[in-house]
Backbone bond lengths (Angstrom), bond angles and torsions (degrees), N, CA, C in turn:
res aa  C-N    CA-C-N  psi(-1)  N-CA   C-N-CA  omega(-1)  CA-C   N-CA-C  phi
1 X - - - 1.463 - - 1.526 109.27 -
2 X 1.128 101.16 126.10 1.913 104.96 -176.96 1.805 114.20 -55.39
3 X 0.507 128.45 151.87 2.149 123.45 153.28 1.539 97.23 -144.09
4 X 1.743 85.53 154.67 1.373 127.52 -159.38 2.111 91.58 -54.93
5 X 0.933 104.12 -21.63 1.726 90.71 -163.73 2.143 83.13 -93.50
6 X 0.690 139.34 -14.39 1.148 133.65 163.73 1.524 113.11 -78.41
7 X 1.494 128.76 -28.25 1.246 118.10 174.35 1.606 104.77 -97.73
8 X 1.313 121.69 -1.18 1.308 98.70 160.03 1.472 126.54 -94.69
9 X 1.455 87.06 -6.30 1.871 100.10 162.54 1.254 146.20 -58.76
10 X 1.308 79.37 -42.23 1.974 108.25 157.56 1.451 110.93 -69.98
11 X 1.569 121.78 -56.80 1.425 132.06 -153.45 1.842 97.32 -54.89
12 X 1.246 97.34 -26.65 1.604 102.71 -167.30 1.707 115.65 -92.60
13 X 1.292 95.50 -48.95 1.764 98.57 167.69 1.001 104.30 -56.36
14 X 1.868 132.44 -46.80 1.641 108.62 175.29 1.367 128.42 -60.10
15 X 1.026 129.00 -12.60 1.370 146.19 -157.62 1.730 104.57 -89.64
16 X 1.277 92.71 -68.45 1.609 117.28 -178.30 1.769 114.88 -75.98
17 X 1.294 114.67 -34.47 1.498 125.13 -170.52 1.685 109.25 44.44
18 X 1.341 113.44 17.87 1.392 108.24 169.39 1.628 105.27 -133.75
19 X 1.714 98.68 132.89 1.458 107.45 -179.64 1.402 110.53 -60.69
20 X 1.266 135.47 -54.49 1.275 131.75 175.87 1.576 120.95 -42.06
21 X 0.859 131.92 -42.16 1.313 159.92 -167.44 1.468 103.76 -63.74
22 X 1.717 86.39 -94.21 1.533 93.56 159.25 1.495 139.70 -15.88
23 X 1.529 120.86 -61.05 1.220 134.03 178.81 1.330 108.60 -85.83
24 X 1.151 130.37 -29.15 2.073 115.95 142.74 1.453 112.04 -32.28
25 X 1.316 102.85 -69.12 1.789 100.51 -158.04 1.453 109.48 -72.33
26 X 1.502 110.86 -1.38 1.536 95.51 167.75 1.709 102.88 -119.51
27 X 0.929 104.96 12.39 1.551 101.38 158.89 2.052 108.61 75.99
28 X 1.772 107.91 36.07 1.122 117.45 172.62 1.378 120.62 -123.01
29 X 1.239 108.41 -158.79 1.314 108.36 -178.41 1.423 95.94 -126.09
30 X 1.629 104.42 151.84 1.454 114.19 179.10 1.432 126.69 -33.00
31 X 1.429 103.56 -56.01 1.583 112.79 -174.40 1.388 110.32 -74.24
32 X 1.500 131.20 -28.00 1.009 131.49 -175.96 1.357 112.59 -63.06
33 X 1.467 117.61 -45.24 1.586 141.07 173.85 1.303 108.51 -62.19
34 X 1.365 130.94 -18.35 1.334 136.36 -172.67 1.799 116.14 -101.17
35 X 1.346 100.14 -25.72 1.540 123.74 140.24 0.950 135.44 -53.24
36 X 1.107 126.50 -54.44 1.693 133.81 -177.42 1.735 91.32 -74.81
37 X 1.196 137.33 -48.46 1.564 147.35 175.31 1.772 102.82 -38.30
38 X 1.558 101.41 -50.82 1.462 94.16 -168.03 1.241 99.64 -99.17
39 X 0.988 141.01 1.30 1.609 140.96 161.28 2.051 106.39 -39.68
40 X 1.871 71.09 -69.65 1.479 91.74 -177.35 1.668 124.56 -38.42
41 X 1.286 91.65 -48.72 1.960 118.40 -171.57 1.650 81.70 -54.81
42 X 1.775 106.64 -62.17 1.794 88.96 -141.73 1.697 93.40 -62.87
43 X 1.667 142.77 -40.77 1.437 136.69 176.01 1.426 101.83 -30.74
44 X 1.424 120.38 -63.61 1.391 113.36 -159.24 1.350 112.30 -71.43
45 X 1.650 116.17 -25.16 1.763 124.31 -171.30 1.482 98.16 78.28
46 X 1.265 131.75 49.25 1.420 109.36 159.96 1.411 99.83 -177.47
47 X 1.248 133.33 158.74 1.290 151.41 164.72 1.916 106.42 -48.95
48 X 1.837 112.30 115.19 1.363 104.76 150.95 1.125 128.54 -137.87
49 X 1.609 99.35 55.30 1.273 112.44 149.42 1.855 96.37 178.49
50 X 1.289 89.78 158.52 1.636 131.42 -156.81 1.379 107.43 -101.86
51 X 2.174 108.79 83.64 1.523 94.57 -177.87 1.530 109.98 -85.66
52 X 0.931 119.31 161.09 1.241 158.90 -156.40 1.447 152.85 -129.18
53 X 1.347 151.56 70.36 1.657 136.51 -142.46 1.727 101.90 -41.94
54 X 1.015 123.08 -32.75 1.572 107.11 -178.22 1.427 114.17 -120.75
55 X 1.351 100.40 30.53 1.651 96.02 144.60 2.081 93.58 134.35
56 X 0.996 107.02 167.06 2.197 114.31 173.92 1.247 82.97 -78.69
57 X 1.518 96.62 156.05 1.514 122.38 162.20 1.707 93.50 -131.68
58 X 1.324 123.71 137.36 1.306 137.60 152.16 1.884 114.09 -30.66
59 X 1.484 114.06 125.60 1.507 102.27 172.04 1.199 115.61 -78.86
60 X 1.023 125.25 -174.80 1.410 124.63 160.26 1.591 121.82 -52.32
61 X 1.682 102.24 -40.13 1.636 101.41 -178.43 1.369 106.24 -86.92
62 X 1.680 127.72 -8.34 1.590 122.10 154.67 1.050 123.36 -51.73
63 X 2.059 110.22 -61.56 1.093 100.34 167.25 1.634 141.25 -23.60
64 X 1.063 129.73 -51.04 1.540 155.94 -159.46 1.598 94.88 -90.15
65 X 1.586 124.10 -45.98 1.241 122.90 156.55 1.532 112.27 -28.54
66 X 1.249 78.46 -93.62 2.114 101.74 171.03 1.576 116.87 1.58
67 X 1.434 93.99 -63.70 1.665 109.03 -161.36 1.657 94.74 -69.35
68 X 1.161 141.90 -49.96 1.354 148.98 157.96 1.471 123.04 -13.36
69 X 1.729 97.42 -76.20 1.448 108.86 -167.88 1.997 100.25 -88.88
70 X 1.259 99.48 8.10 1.575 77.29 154.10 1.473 123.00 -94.02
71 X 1.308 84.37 -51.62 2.071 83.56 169.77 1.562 114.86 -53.78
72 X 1.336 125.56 -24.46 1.673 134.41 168.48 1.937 95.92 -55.41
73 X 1.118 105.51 -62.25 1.422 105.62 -176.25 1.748 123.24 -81.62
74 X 1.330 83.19 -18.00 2.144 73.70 160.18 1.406 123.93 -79.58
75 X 0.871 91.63 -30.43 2.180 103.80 -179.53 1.886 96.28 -83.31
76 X 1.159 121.10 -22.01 1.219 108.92 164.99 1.875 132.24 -75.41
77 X 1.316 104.88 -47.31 1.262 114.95 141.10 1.250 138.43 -33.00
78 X 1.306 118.09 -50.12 1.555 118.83 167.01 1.373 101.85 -72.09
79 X 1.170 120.62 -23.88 1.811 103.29 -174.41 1.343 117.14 -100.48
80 X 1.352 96.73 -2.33 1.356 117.42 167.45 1.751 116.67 -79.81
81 X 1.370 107.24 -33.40 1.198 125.87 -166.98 2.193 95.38 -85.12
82 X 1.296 102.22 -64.24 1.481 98.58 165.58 1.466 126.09 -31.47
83 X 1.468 106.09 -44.59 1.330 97.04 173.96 1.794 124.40 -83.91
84 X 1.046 95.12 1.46 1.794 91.50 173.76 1.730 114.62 -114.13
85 X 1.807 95.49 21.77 1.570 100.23 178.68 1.196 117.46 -55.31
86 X 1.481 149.41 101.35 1.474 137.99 -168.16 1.592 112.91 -123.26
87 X 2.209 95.86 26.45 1.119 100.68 177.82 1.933 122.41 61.76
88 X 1.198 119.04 -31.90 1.664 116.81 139.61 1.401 119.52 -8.41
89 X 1.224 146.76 142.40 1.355 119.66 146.34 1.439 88.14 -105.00
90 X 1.757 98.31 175.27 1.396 134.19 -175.07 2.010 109.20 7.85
91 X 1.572 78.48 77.32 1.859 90.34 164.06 1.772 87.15 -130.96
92 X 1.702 92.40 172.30 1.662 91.04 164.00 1.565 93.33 96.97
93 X 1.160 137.57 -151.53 1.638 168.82 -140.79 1.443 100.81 -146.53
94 X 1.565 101.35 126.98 1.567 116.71 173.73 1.492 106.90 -163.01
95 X 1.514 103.65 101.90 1.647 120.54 -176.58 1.451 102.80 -103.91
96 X 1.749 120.81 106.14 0.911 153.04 -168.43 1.516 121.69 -110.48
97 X 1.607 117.21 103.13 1.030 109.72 -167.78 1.764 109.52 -90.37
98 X 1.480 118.57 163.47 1.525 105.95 168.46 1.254 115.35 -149.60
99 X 1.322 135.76 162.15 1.533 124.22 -129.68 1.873 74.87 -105.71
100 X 1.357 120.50 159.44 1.301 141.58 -165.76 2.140 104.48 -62.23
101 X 1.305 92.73 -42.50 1.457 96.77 -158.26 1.954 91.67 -95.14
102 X 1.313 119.04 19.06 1.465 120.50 160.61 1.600 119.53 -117.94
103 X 1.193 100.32 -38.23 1.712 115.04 -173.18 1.449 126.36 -34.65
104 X 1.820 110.55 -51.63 1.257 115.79 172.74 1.264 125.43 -68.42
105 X 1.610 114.06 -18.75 1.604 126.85 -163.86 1.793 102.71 -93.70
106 X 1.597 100.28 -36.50 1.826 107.56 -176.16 1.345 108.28 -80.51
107 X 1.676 124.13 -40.28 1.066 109.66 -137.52 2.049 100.72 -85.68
108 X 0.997 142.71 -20.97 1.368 165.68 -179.83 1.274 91.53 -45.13
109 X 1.271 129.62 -79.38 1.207 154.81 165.10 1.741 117.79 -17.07
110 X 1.574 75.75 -73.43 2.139 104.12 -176.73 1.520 93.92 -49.91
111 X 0.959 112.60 -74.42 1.458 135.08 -147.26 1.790 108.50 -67.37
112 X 1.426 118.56 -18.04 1.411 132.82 149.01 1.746 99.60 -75.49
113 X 0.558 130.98 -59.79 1.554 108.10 -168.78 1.332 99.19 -77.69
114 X 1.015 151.50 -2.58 1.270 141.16 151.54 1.729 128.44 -43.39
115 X 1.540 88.51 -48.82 1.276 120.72 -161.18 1.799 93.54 -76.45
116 X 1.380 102.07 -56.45 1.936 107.29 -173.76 1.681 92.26 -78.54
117 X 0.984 141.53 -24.27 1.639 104.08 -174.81 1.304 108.40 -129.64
118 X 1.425 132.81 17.85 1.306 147.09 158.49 1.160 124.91 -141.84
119 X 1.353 124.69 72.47 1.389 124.83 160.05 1.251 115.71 -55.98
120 X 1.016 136.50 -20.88 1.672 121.66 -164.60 1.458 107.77 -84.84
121 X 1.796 102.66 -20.57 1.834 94.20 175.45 1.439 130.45 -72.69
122 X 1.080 100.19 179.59 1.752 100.07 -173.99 1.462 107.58 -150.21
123 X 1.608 116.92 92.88 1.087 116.94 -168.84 1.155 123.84 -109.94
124 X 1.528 115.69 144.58 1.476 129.01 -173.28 1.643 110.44 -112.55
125 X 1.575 119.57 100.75 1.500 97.25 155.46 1.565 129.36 -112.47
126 X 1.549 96.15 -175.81 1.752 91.36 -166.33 1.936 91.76 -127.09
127 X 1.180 113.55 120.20 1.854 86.07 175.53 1.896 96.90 -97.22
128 X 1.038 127.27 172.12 1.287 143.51 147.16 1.392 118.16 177.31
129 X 1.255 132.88 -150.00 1.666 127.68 -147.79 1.859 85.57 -116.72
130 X 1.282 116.82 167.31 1.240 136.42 -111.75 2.076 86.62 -86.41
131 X 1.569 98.46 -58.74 1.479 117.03 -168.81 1.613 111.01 -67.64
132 X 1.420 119.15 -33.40 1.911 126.06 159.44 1.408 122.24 -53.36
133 X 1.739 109.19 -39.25 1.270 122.22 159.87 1.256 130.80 -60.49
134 X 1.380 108.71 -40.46 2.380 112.26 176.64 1.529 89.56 -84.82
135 X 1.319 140.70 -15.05 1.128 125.94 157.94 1.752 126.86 -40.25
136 X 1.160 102.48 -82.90 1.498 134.56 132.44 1.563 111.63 -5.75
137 X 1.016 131.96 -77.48 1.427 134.01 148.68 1.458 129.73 -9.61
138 X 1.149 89.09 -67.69 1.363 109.05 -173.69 1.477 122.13 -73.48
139 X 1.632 96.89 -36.37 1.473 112.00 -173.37 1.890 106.52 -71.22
140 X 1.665 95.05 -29.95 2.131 107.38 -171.73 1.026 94.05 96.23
141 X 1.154 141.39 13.30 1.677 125.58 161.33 1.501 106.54 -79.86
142 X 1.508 120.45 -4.63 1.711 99.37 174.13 1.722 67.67 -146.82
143 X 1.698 96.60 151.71 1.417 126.17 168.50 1.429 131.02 -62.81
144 X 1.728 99.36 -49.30 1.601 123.52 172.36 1.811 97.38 -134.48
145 X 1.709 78.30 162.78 1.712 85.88 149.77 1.770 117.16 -143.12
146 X 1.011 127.78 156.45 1.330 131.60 169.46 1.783 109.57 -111.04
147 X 1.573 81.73 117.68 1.901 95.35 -176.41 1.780 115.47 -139.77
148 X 1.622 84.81 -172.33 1.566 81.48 171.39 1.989 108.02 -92.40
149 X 1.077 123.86 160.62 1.448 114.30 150.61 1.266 116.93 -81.38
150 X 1.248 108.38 150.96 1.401 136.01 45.00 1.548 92.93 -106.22
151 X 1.369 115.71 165.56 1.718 128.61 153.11 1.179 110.70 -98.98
152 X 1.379 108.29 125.06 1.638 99.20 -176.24 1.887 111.35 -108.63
153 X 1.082 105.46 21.22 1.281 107.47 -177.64 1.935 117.61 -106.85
154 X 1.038 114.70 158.59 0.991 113.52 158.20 1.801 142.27 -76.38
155 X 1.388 123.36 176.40 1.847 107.19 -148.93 1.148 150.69 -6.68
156 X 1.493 89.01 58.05 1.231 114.11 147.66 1.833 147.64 -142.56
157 X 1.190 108.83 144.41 1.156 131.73 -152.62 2.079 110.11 -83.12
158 X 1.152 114.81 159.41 1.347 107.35 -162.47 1.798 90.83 -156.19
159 X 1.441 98.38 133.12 1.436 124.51 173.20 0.860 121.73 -94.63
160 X 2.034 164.20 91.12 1.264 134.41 -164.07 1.587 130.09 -61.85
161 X 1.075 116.13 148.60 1.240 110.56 -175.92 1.698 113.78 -104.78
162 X 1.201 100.04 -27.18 1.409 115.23 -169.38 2.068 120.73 123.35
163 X 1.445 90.89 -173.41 1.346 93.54 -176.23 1.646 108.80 -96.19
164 X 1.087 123.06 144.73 1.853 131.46 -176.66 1.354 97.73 -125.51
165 X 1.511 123.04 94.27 1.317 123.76 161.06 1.220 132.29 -49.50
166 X 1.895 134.14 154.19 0.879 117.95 -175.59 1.536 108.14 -103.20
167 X 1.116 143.65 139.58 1.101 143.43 -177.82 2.134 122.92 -91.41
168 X 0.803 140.11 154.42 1.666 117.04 161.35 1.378 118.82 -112.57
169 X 1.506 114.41 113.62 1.131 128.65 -165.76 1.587 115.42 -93.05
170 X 1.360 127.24 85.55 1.257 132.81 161.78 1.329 138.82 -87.21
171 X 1.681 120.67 162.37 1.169 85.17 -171.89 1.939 118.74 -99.26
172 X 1.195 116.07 157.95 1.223 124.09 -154.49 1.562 134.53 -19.74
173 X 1.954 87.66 -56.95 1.740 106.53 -177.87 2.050 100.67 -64.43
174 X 1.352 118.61 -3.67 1.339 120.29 -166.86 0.845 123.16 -96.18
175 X 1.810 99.98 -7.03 1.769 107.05 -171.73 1.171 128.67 -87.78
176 X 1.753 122.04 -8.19 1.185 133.71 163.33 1.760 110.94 -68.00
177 X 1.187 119.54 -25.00 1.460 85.51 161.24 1.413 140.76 -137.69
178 X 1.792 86.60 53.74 1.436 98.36 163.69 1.426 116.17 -116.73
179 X 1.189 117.66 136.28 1.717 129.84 -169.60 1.472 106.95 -56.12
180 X 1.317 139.21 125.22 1.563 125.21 -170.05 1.847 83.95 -126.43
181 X 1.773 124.64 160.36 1.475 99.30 -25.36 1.922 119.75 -49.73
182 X 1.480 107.26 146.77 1.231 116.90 162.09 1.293 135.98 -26.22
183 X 1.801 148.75 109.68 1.531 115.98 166.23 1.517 125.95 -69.73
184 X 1.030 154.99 143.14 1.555 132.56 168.50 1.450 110.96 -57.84
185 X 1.404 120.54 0.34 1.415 108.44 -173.49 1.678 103.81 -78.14
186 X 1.549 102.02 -27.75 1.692 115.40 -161.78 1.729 92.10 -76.74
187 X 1.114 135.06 32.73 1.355 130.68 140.84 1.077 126.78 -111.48
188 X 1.140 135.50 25.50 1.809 149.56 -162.02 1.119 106.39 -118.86
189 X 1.937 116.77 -19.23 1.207 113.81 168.10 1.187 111.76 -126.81
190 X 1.630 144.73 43.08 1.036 167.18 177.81 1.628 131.86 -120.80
191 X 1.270 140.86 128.88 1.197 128.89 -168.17 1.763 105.82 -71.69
192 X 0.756 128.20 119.65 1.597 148.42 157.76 1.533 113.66 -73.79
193 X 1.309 96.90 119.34 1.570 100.82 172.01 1.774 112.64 -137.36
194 X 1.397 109.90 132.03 1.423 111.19 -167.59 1.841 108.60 -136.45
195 X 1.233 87.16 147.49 1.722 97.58 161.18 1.086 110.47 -10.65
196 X 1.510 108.73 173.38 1.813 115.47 166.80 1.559 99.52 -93.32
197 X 1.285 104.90 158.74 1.596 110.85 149.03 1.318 137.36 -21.56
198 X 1.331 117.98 97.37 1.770 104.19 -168.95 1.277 101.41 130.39
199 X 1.338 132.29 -21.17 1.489 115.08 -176.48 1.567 92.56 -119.70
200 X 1.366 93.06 145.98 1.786 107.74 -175.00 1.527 95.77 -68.70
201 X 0.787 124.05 -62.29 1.448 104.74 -168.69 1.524 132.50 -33.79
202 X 1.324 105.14 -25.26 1.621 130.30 170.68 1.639 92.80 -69.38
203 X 1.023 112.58 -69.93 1.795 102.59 -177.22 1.614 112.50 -56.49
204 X 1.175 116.96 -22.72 1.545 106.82 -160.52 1.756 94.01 -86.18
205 X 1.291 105.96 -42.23 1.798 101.52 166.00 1.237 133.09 -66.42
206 X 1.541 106.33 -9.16 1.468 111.38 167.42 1.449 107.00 -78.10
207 X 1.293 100.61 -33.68 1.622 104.69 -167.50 2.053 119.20 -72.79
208 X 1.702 97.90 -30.20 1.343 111.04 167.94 1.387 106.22 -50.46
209 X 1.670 101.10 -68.44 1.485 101.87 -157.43 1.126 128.24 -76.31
210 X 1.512 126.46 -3.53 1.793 145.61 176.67 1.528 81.86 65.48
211 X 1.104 114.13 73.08 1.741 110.76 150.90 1.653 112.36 -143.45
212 X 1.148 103.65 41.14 1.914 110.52 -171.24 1.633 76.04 -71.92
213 X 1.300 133.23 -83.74 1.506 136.61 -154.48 1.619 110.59 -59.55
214 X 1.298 121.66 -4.53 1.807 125.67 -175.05 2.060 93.14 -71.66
215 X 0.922 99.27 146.22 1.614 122.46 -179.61 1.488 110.36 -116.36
216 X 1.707 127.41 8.57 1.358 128.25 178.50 1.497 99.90 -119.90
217 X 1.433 113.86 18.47 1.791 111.12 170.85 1.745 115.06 -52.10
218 X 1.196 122.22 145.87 1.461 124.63 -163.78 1.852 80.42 -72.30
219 X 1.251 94.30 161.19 1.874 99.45 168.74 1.092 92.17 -101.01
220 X 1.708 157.28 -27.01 0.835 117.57 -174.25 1.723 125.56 -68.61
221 X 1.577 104.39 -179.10 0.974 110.50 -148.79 2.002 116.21 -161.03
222 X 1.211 110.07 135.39 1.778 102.12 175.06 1.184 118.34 -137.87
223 X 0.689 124.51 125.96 2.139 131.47 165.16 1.586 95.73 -40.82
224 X 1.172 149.64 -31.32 1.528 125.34 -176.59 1.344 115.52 -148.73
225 X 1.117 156.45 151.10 1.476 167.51 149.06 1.562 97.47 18.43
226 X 1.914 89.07 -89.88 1.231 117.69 -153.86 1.754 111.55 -62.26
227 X 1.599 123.09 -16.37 1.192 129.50 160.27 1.547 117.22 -68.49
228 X 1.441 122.92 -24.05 1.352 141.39 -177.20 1.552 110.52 -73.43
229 X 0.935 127.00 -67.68 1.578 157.99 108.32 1.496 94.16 29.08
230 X 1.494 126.40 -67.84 1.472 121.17 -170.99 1.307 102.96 -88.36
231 X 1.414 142.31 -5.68 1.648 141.30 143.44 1.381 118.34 -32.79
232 X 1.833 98.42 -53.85 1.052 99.82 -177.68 1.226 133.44 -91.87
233 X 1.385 108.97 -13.29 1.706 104.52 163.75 1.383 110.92 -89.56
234 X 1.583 115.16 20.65 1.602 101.96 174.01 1.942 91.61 -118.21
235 X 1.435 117.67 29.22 1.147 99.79 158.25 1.284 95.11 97.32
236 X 1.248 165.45 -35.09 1.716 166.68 -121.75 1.354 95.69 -104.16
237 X 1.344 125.23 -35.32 1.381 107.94 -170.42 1.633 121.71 167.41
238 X 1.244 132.29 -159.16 1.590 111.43 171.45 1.809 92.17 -136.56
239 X 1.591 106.51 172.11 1.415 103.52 -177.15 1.718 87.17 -158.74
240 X 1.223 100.91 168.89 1.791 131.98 166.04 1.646 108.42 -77.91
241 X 1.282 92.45 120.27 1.627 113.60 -163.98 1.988 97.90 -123.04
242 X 1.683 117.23 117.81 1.197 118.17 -175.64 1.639 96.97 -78.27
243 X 1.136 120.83 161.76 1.287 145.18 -159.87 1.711 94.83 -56.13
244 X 1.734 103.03 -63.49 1.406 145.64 -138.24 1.771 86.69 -67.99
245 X 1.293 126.46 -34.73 1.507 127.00 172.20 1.669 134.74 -93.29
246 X 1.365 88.84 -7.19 1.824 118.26 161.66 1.755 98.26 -31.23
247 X 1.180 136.30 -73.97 1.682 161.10 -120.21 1.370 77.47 -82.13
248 X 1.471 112.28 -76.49 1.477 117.78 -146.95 2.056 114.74 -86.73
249 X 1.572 92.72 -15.35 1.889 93.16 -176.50 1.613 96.56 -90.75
250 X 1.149 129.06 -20.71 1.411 139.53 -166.35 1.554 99.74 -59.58
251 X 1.526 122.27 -37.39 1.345 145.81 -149.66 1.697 87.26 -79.30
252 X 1.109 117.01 -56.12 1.556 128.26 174.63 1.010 120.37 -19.50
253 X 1.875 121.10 -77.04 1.555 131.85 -162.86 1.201 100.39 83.50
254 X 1.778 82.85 156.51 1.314 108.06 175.45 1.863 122.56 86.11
255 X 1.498 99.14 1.50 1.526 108.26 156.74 1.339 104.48 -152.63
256 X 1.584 77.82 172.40 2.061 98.69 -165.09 1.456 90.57 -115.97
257 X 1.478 111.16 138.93 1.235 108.89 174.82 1.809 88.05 -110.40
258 X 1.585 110.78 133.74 1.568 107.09 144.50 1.275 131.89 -130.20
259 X 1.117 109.81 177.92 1.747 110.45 -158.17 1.201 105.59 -115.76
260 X 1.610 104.94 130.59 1.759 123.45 -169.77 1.146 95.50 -64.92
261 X 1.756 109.62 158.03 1.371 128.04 176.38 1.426 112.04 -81.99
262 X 1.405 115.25 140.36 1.490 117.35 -157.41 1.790 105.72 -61.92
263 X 1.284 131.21 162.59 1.528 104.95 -9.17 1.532 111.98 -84.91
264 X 1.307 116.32 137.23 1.551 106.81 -159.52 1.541 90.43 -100.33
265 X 1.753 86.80 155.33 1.706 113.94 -176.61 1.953 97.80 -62.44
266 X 1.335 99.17 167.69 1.467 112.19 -152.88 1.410 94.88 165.97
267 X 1.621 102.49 144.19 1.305 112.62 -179.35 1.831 102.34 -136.71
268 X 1.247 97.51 167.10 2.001 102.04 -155.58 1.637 102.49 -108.10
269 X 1.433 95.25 111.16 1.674 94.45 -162.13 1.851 85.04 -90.58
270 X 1.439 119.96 156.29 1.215 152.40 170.07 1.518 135.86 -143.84
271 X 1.765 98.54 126.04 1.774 89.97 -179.38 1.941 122.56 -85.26
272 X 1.146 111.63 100.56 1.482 107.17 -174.86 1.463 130.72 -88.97
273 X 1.370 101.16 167.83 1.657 104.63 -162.44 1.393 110.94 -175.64
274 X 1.763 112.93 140.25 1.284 91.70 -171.32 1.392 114.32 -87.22
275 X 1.521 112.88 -167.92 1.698 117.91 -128.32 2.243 74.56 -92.28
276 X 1.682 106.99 -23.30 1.623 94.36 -150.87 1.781 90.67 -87.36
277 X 0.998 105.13 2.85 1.730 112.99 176.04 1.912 95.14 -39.90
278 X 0.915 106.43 143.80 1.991 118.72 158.74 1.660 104.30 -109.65
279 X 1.657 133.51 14.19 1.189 136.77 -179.94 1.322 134.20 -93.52
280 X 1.505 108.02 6.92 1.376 119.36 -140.75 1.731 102.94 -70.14
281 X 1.972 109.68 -31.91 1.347 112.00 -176.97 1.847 99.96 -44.54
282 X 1.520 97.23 -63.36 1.804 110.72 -175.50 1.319 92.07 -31.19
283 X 1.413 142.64 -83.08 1.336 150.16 -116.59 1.863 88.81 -95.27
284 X 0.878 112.91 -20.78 1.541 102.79 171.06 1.535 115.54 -102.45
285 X 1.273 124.61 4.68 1.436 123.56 143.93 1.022 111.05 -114.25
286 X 1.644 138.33 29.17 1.722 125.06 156.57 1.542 68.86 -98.72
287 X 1.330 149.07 -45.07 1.362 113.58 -142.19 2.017 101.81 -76.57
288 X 1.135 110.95 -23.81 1.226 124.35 170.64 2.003 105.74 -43.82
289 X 1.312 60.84 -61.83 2.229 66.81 -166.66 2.305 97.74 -56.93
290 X 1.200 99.74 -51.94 1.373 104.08 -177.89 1.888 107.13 -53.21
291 X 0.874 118.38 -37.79 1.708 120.10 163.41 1.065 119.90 -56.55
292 X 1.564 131.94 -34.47 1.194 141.83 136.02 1.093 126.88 1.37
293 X 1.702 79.05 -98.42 1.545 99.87 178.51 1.605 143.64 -31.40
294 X 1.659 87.29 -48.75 1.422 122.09 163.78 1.231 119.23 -50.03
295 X 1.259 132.17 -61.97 1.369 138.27 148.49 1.511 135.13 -17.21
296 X 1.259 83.11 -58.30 1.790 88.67 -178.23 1.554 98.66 -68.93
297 X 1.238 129.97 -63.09 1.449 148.76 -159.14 1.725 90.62 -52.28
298 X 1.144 137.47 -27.05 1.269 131.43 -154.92 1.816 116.72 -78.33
299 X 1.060 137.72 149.70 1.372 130.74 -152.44 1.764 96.74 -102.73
300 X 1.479 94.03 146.72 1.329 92.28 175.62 1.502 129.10 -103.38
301 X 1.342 120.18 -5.63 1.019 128.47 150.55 1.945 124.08 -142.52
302 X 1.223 112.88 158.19 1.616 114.10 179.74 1.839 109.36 -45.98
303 X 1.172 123.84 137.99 0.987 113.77 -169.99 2.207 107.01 -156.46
């Protein structure tokens, strides 16, 4: 018969794929963790996972494990979480995911008020791109997430966050001769450079500028904002800059951000969670504090 300290034994070696690791974050010892592992194997009769000199890899019949005992352990968590309701908000454990092209700009912020008006929490985040994250979600390996809309998944639930303008980020010596506010037309003849594949923000600037079907998109390309950002103050090109990172890339040099002519493009940030969550008070005062945040960080004039 399985128990919960055996499926969180697994939940974690899959996660981590390193024994050491693993048996830190649950507060064991190697061999003990390597026990509860083969417990499991001999119930199921078969190997699920593949040791290795540099570390297990999941088998194929882990895999399929995997997908199981996470949803086993998300519905445990929430009922785990129900039972330590003491009406408090945000004490306890809160693993918070946040979409790639917000994380560096919120979390500075978040994570100070965390510290001054909730000591009792204990927070975990995860950043990555939009669809790895409702994964994650869904699976209970993260509590919330903070994204763009739409959610395209099912149970789950969405808090508004507000609107995150888009800004146009060029580079400096370039900004004298473009007319500000901005038209969106004056990017149709401009080099465009965006994210890789996979992060919404790459779609949401495709979606501003009506160039999803154009075949003269720059190839270049960056894994994060603030690497994008130094393209463009080295001359490569201009890109769509969210409001919410204005504060902290501004500090940089060497680009002009200006602001589209109304009504300007903007995308609808939201804090999510699923619907069987019992957290919703929490998640409606992080979204409080995250409105905040947003606020302050926000620019007060085109610059």
């Amino acid at each position: 018969m399985l128990t919960t300290r055996q499926l969180r034994s697994f939940e974690t070696l899959a996660e981590t794929l390193h024994f050491g690791r693993a048996a830190k974050q649950l507060s064991i010892s190697q061999p003990a963790l390597s026990a509860q592992i083969a417990q499991m194997e001999e119930l199921f009769g078969c190997a699920l996972f593949e040791r290795r000199p540099v570390g297990p890899i999941l088998t194929a019949r882990g895999v399929e494990v995997q997908t199981r005992v996470r949803r086993i352990m998300s519905e445990l968590r929430d009922l785990e979480a129900l039972g330590q309701d003491t009406g408090e908000l945000l004490v306890g454990q809160l693993r918070i995911g946040i979409i790639a092209s917000l994380a560096p700009y919120l979390l500075p912020s978040l994570l100070s008020e965390f510290r001054r008006s909730y000591p009792r929490l204990a927070v975990g985040v995860r950043e990555n791109v939009t669809a790895t994250l409702l994964d994650d979600l869904a699976d209970g390996t993260i509590d919330c997430l903070v994204q763009a809309l739409p959610v395209d998944r099912r149970g789950i639930d969405a808090i508004l966050l507000g609107e995150d303008r888009f800004w146009l980020a060029v580079p400096e010596a370039e900004a004298r001769g473009i007319a500000s506010p901005v038209d969106a037309a004056e990017l149709d003849h401009r080099r465009l450079i965006l994210l890789q594949e996979g992060h919404c923000l790459r779609d949401q600037a495709l979606d501003v500028c009506r160039l999803a079907n154009r075949r003269d998109l720059s190839l270049l390309g960056a894994t994060s904002l603030a690497t994008l950002l130094r393209m463009v103050a080295g001359g490569l090109g201009i890109t769509l800059v969210p409001q919410s990172a204005l504060s902290a890339e501004r500090r940089v040099g060497g680009i002009a951000f200006l602001p589209f002519q109304e009504p300007a493009p903007s995308r609808t940030l939201a804090l999510t969670f699923r619907t069987s969550s019992h957290r919703r008070t929490d998640f409606e005062r992080l979204a409080e504090l995250i409105r905040s945040c947003l606020l302050h960080d926000q620019p007060t004039a085109p610059g």
